[in-house]
C-alpha positions in Angstrom: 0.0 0.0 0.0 3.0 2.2 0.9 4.7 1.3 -2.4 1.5 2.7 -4.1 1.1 5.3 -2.3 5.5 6.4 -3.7 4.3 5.5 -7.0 1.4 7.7 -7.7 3.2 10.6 -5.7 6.2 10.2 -8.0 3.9 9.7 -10.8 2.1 13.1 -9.9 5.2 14.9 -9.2 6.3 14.0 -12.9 3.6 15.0 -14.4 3.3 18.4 -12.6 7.5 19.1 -13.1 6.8 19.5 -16.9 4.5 22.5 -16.0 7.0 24.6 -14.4 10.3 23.0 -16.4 11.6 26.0 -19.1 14.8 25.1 -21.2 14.6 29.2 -22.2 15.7 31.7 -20.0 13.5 33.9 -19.5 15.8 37.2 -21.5 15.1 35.0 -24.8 13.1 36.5 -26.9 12.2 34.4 -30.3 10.5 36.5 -33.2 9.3 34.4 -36.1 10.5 35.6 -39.7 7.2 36.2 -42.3 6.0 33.0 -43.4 4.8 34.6 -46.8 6.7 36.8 -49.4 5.3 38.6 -52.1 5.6 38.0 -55.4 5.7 41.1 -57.7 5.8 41.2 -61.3 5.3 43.4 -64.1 1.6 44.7 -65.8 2.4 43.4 -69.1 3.5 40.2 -67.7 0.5 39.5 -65.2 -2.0 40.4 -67.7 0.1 38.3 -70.4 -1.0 35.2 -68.0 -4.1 36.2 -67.6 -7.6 36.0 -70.0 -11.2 35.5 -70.5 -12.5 32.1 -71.9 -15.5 31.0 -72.9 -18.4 30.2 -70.3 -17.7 27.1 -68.8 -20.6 25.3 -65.9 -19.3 25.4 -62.5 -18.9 22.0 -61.3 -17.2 22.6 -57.9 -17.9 25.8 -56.8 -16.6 27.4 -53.4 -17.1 30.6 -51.9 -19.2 33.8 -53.6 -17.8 37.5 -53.4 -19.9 40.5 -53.8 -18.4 43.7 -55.2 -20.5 46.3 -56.5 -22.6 44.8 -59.7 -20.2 41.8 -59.5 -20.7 37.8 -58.2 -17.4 36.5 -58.0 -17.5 32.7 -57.7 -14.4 30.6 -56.9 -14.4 27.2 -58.9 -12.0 25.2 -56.8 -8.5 24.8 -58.5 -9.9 26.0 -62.0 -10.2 29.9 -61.0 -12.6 32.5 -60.8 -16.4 32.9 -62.8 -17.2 36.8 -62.7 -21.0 37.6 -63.5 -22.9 40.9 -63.7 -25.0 41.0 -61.7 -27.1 44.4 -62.8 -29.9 42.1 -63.1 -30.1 39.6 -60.2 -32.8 37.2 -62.0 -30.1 36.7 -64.6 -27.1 37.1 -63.6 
């Protein structure tokens, strides 16, 4: 009963060190660098790689923007379907 008892104190005690344990004193302070850099190219360039298609269905569709007359709908990894919306019962 004794050698319980040791067991689940030592146990506890374990358990509870690792909330008070630091490896980092307390002077260190550890500022991530910017996960995300932009990528900047030039107008002629950007709209050389982009262009309009012809209408296509949207078979996977994810989120919908608003923006002014405009429905922006995200097709997932195909891009983006823009509709004018001036006329909401046919878009």
């Amino acid at each position: 009963m004794k050698k319980t008892k040791l067991v689940v104190l030592l146990m506890t005690l374990a358990i509870l060190q690792s909330c008070w344990w630091n490896d980092q004193s307390d002077d260190v302070v550890i500022i991530p660098s910017a996960a995300y850099t932009p990528i900047i190219m030039k107008r002629a360039a950007f709209e050389a790689s982009t262009g309009f298609e012809s209408p296509k269905t949207i078979v996977n569709s994810g989120k919908i923007y608003v923006k002014g007359q405009f429905l922006f709908v995200n097709e997932k990894n195909e891009g983006f379907h823009v509709f004018d919306n001036n006329n909401p019962e046919n878009p």
